[in-house]
C-alpha positions in Angstrom: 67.3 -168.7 -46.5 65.4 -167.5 -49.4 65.8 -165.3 -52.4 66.2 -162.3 -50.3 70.1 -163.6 -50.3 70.0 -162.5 -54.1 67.6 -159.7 -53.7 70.1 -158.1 -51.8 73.1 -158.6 -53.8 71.5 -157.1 -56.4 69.8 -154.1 -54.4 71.1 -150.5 -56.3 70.5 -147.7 -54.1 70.1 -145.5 -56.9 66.5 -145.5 -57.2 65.7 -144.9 -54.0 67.8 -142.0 -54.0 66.5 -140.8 -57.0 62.7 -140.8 -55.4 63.7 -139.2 -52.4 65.3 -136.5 -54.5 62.0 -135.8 -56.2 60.1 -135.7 -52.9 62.9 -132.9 -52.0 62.2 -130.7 -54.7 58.8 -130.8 -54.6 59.4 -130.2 -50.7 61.5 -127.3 -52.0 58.7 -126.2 -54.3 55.6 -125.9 -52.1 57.9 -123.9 -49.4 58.8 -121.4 -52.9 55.2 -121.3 -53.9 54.1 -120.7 -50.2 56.7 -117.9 -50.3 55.2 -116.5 -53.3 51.5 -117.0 -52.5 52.6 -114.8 -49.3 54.2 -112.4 -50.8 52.1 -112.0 -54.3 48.6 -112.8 -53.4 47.4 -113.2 -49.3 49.8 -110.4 -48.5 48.7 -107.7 -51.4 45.2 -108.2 -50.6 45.1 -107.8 -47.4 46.6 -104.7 -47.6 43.6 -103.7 -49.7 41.7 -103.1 -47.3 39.2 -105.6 -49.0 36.5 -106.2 -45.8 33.0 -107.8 -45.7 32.0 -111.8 -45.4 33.3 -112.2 -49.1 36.8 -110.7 -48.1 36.6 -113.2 -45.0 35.6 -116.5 -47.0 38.8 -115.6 -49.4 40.9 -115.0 -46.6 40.4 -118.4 -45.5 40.6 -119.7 -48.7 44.0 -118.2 -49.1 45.0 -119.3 -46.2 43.7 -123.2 -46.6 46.0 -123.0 -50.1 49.4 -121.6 -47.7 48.6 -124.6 -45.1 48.1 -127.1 -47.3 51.7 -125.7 -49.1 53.2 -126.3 -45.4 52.0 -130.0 -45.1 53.2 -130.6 -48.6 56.3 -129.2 -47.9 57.3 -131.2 -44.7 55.4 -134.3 -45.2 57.2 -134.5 -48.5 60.5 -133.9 -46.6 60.0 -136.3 -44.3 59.5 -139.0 -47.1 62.9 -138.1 -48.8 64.0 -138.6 -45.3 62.5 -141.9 -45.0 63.9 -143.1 -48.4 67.1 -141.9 -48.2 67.6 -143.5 -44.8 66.4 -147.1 -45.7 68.6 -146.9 -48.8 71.8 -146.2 -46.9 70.7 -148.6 -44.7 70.1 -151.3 -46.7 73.4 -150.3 -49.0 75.1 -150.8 -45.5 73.7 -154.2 -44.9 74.5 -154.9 -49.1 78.1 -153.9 -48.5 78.2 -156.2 -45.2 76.9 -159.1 -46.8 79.2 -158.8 -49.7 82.0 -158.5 -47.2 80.9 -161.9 -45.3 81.0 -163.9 -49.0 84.4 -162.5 -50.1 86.0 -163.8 -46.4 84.0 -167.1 -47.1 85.4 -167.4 -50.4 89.0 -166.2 -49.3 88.5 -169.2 -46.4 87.8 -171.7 -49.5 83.9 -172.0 -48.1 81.3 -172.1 -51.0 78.4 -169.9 -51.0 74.8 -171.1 -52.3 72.2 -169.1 -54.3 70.1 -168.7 -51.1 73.4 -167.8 -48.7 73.8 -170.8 -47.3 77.3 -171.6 -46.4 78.8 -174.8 -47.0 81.8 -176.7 -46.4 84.0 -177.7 -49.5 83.1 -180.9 -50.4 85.3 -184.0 -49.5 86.9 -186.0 -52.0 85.8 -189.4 -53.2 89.0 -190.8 -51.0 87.7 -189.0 -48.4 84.6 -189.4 -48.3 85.0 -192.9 -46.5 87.9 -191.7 -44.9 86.3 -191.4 -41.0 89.9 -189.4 -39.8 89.1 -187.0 -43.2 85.6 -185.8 -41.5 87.6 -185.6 -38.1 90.4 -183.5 -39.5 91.1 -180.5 -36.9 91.8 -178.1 -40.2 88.2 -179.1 -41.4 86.9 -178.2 -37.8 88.1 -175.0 -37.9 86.9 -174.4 -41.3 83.5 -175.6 -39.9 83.7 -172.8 -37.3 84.4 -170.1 -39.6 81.3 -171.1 -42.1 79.0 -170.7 -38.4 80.5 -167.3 -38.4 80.1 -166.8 -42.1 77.0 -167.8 -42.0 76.1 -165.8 -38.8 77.4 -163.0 -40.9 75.2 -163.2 -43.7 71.9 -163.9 -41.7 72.7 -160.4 -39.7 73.0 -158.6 -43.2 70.0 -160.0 -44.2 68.0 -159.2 -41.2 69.3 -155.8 -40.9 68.0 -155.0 -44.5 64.3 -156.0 -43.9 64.9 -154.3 -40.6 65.3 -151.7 -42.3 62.7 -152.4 -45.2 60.5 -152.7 -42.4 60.6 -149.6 -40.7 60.7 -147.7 -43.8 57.1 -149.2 -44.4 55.6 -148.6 -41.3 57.2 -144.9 -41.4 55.9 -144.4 -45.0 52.3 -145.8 -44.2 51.9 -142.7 -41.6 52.5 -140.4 -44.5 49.2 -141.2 -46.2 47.3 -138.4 -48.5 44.4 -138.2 -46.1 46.0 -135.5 -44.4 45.0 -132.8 -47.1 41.6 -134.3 -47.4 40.0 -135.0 -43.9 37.4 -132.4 -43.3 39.3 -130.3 -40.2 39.5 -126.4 -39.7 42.8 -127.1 -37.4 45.2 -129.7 -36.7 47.1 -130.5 -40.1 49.2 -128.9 -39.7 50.2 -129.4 -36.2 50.3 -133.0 -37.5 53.4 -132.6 -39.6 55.6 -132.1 -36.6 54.0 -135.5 -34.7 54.6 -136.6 -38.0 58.1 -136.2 -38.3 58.7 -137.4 -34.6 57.0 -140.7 -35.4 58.8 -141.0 -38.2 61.8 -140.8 -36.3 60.7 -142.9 -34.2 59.8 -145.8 -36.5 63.3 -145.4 -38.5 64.7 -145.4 -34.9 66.8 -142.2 -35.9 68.3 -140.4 -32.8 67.6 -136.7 -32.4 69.3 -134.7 -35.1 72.9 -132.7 -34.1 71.7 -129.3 -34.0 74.6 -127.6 -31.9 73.6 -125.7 -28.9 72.8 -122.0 -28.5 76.0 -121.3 -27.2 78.4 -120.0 -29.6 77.2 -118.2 -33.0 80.6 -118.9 -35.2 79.7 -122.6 -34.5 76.3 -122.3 -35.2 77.0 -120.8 -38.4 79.8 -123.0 -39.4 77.9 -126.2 -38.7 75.0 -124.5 -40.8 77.3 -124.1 -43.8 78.6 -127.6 -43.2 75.3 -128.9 -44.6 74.6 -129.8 -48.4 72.0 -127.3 -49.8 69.5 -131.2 -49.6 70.8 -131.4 -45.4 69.5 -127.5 -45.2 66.6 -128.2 -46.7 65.6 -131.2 -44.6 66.7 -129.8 -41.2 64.2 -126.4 -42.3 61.5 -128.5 -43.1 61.7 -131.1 -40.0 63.1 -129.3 -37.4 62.1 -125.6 -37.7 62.0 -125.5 -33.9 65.2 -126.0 -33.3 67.0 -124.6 -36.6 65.0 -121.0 -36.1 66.6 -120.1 -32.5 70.6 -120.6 -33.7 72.0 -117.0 -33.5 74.4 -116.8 -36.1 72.9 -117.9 -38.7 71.3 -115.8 -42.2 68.1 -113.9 -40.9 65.7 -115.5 -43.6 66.9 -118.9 -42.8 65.6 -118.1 -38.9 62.5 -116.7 -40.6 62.1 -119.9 -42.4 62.3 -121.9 -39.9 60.3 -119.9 -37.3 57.7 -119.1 -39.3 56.6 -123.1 -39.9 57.3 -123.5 -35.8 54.8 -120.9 -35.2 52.2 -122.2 -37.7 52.7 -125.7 -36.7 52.0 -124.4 -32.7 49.4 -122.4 -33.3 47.6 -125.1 -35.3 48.2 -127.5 -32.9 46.4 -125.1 -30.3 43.3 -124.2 -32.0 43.1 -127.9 -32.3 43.1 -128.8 -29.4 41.9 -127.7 -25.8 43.7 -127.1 -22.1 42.3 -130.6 -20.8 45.4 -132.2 -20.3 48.2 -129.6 -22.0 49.2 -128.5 -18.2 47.7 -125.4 -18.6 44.6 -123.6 -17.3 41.7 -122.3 -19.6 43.0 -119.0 -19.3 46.7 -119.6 -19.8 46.1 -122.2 -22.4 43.9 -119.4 -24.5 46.5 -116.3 -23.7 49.3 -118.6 -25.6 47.1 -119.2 -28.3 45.8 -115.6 -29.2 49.6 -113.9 -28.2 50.8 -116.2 -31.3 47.8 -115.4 -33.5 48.7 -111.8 -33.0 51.7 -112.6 -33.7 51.2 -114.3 -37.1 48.8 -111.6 -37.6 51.4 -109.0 -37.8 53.8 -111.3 -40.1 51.0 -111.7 -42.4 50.0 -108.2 -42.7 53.5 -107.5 -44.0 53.5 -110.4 -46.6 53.9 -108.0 -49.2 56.2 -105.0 -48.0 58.4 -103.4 -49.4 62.2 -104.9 -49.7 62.9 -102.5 -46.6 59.6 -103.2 -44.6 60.0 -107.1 -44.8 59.7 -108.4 -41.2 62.1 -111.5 -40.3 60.9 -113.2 -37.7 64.4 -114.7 -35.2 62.8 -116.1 -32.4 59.8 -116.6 -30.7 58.6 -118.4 -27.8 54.7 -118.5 -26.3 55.6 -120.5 -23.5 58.5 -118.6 -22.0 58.5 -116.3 -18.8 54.9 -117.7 -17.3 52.8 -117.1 -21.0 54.7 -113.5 -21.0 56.7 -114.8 -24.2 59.3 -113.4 -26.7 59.4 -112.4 -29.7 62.7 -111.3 -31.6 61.6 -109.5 -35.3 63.7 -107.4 -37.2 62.4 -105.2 -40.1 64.3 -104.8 -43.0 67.1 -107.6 -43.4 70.2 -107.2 -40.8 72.2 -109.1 -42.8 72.6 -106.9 -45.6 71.7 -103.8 -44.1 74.1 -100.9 -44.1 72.9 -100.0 -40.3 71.1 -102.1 -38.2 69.6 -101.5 -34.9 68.4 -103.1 -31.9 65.7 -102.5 -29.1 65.0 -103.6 -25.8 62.0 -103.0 -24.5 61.2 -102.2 -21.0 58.9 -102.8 -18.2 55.2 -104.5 -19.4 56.8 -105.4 -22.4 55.3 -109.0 -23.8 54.6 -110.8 -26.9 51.1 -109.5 -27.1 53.2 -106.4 -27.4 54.0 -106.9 -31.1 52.1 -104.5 -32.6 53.5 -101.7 -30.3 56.8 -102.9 -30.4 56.9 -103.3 -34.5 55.3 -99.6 -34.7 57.8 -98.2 -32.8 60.9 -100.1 -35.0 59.5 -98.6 -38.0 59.3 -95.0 -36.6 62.8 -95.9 -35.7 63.7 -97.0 -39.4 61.7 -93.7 -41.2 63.9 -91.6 -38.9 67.3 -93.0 -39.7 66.0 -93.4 -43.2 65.3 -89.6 -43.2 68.9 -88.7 -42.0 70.3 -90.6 -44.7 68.3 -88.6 -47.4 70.5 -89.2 -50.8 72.5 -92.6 -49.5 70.5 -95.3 -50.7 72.1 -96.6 -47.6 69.4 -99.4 -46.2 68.2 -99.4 -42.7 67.1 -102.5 -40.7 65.4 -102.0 -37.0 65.1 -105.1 -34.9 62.8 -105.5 -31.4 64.7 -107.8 -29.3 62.1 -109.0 -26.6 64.1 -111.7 -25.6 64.1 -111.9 -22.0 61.5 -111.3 -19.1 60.9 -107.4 -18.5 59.4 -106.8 -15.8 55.6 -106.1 -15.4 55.9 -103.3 -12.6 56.4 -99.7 -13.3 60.2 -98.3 -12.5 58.8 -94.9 -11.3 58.5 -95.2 -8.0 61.3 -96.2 -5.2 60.0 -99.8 -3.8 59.5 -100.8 -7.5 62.8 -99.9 -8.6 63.6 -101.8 -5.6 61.5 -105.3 -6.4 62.6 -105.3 -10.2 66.3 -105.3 -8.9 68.8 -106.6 -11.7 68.2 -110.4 -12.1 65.9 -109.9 -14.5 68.5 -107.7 -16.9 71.5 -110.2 -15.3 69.4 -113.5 -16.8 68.8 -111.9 -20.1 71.9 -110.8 -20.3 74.1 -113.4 -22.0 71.1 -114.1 -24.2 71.6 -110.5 -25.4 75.8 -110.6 -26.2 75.5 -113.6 -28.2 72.4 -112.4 -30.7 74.3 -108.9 -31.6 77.3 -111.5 -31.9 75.4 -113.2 -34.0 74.6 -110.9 -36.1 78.0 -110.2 -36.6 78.8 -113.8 -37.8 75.5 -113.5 -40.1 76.5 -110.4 -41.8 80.3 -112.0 -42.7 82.3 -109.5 -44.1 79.8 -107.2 -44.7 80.4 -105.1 -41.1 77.1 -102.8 -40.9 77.0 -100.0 -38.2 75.5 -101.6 -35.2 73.6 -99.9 -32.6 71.8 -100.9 -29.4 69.2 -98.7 -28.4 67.1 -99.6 -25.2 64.4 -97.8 -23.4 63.5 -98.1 -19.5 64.3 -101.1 -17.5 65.5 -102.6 -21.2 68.6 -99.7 -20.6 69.5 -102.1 -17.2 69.9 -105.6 -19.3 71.6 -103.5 -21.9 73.8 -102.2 -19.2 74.4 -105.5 -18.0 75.0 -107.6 -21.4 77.4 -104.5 -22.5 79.4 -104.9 -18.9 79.8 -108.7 -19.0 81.7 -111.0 -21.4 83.5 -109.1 -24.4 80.1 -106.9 -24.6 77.7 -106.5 -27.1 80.6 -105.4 -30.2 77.9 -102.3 -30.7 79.6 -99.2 -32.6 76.7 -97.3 -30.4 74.5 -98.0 -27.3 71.6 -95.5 -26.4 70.0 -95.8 -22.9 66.5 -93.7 -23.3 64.6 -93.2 -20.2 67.1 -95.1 -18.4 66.3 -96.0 -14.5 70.7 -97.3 -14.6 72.5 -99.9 -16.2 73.8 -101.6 -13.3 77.4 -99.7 -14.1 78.5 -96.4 -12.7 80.2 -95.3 -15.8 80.0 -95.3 -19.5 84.0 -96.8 -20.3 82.9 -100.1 -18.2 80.2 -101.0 -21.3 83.2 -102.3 -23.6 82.6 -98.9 -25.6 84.3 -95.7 -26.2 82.5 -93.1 -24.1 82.1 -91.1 -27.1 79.6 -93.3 -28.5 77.3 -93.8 -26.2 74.3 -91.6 -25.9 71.7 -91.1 -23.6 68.0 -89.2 -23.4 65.4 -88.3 -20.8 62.5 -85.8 -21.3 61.9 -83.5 -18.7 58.5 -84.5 -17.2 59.7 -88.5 -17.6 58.6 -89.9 -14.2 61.7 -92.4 -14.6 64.0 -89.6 -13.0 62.5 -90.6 -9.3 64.0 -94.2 -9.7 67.5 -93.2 -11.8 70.4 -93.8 -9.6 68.6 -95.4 -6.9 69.7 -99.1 -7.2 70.0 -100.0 -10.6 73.0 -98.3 -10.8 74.1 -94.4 -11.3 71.6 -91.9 -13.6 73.8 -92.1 -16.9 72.3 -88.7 -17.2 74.6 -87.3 -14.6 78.6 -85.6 -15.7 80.1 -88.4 -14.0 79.0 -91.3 -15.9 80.6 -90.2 -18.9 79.1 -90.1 -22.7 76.7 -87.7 -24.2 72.9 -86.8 -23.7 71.2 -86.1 -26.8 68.3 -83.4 -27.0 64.6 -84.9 -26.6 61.1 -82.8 -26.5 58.8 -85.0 -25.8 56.8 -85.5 -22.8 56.4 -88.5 -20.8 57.9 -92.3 -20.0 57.0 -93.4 -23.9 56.6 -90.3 -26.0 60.4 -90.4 -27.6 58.8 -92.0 -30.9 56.2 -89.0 -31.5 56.6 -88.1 -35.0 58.7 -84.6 -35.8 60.1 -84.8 -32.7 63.9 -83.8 -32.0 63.6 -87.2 -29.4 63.0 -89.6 -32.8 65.1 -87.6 -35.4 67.8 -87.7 -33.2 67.4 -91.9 -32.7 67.2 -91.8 -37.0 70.7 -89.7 -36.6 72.5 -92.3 -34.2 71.4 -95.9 -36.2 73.0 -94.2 -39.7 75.8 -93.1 -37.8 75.4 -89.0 -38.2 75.6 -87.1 -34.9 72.6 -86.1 -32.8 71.8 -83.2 -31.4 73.3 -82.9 -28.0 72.4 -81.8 -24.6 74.4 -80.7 -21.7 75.7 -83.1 -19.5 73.5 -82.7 -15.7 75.4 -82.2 -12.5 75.9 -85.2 -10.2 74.0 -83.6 -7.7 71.3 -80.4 -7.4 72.7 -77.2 -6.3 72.4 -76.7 -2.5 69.6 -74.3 -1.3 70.0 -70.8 -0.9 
């Protein structure tokens, strides 16, 4: 034995506590001064236009100062983390060895200075007493100090265990990080960093629950101490940003430092030996710096402009991806909306998709003229649309409804969760779709409970996989439907996707468009987009007669 008997006796957890509390605020500090940075300094100058080599030196400047933030922010975390783990660990093995003296005491066993344990000592009579030594009682006391004593040398080994592992998990976590010379990779190292970490402090992988239920999700999330939040957003964004149900700018967090840490880790590296080919392995990497492009160019928005991004994912549907961003905050909005894209829709779609939620949010903004009401917009590419063109009979025929059926589920449980984010504030909900996005919304509104909408609007829809609007878990009255004239989609409505909700028979309403073509309902001053702005603030659209089940016979 050795002093470490009394080393341990003594140990107060307090201090190490206390340290790992001021790595956790300074953890929470660079993640508030990258927010501001973001929001009061990259974002406001790049929407000034500011160009030329000088504009592109600062920009990388800028951008060094928010990824060196990020690396602050979760290696920081991940020493709290480290800290507060060895200190409850070697509090546990403290509070063992204390127990192991107080049953050698209570047993009448003496414990020494170093933790040895000894025997009480014989009398003088007995000491030459040979049938003293020999007593059974005193063998069975010998018995219990090898168990004492067992006791005790456990406890002590499991506090330098645990000394030991916080070492070698605090010597990865060296300042050379923000120094070495590197254009990429930092970054990426945080995450490896935190996974080593684990590793060395032999944690297991952290309960996150499963994307399953949103209520859950949400109640485990406000479980957590605001110091638990904090640590799970800085060491496991990845996991923490794709839980539907909980707050919009927690998912923004989270995602956000996932898609920095992946994208760093990509222009760091190369396709030799990530399991992808040149091609694919440079598609993923410039689909998620478009991606981040368009985050960063909206830095400094206004309140209602503010993107949030709620999932993202580079690697799903063969590189095709998905991206779920809303613009303006559902959570406190008065109405929010939702689109699904259609055919050809990917995550290199971003740009297209978030210009088209924010002609969606200046019309609904526009039919609320004198509310104050606030309007958020969200593009929901969250499942695999599919790349062919729905206007012609075979293709309608090879896109079939397993695409729409698979991303179904994944479709009822975000609007739920945006039910259980928004608590009691209940905003107007609407699902608007366009194309072969009207099928899955079909299909997620059919199945389950449906999507709890207060409105669904099928533009340009080729079916929804229903013959009738009453079987989308909706009052007919609100759902709405739109085609223009010349929109090739009619040649594949009703054909096996299921009946033209155009036609009398499938119930609902058609609202007036005037626009030309498969994707010309956003063209601004059209009747098509005022009459979308009308539907997400809840004011009636313009309406348009019902069309007969079948054309007329010939004369």
């Amino acid at each position: 034995m050795s002093n470490d008997f009394e080393l341990l006796l003594s140990f107060d957890p307090t201090g190490l506590h206390d340290a790992a509390k001021a790595w956790r605020e300074l953890s929470n500090g660079a993640q508030s001064a990258d927010n501001r940075h973001r929001s009061q300094v990259n974002g406001p100058l790049r929407h000034s236009n500011w160009t030329g080599e000088d504009a592109k030196q600062a920009f990388y400047a800028l951008g060094r100062t928010e990824q060196i933030l990020e690396i602050v922010r979760v290696e920081s975390g991940t020493v709290a983390l480290t800290l507060d783990t060895v200190a409850n660990r070697i509090y546990q093995a403290q509070t063992n060895l204390k127990n192991a003296v107080h049953r050698a005491e209570e047993w009448g066993l003496t414990v020494g200075s170093d933790g040895t344990v000894n025997l009480p000592p014989l009398s003088k009579g007995e000491q030459n007493d040979p049938e003293a030594r020999s007593d059974p009682q005193r063998k069975a006391l010998a018995t219990l100090r090898g168990d004492a004593q067992d006791w005790i040398s456990k406890a002590l080994a499991d506090a330098k265990e645990a000394n030991d592992q916080g070492e070698r998990a605090l010597g990865r976590l060296d300042a050379d990080i923000l120094t070495r010379p590197r254009v990429f990779g930092s970054t990426a190292e945080t995450a490896t960093d935190v996974k080593d970490v684990a590793k060395d402090l032999g944690l297991a992988d952290p309960y996150v629950p499963e994307n399953k239920d949103p209520q859950k999700s949400a109640d485990w999330w406000k479980s957590l101490t605001p110091e638990q939040q904090s640590s799970y957003l800085a060491l496991y964004p990845d996991k923490v940003g794709g839980l539907d149900g909980l707050p919009a700018t927690v998912r923004d967090e989270a995602n956000r430092l996932a898609l920095d840490q992946e994208l760093d880790g990509l222009q760091a590296g190369n396709a030799r030996g990530s399991g992808m080919t040149a091609d694919e392995y440079n598609t993923r990497e410039q689909n998620l710096m478009k991606l981040k492009e368009q985050l960063d160019q909206h830095d400094s928005a206004a309140e209602d402009k503010q993107l949030f991004l709620l999932g993202f994912d580079a690697k799903a549907y063969d590189g095709d991806g998905k991206a779920i961003i809303a613009m303006g905050n559902p959570d406190t909005a008065d109405h929010t909306a939702v689109m699904v894209p259609g055919t050809g829709t990917t995550i290199a779609s971003t740009g297209g998709q978030l210009e088209r939620i924010n002609d969606m949010q200046e019309s609904a903004k526009r039919a609320a003229k004198g509310t104050n009401e606030k309007v958020s917009v969200i593009s929901w590419l969250g499942y695999d649309a599919p790349e062919i063109p729905l206007m012609q009979e075979a293709n309608v025929a090879v896109a079939g409804t397993t695409r729409a059926e698979d991303g179904a589920e994944a479709l009822r449980k975000f609007t739920q969760g945006t039910r259980v984010a928004q608590g009691d504030h209940h905003s107007h909900l609407s699902v608007f779709s366009h194309s072969y996005g009207t099928t899955l919304v079909g299909a997620a509104a059919a199945g389950g409970n449906g999507l709890g909408a207060d409105d669904i609007v099928a533009i340009a829809s080729p079916g929804m996989t229903v013959q009738r609007a009453d079987q989308l878990h909706i009052d007919p009255s609100h759902f709405w439907t739109g085609r223009a004239a010349d929109d090739p989609i009619e040649l594949a409505a009703g054909l096996s996707l299921g009946d033209d909700p155009m036609i009398d028979r499938f119930g609902g309403n058609n609202f007036q468009t005037d626009t030309s073509g498969h994707s010309g309902y956003w063209t601004a001053g059209s009747k098509s987009l005022e009459n979308q702005g009308r539907i997400i603030v809840d004011v009636p659209p313009t309406t348009a007669p019902k069309e007969h089940d079948s054309p007329p016979p010939p004369p």
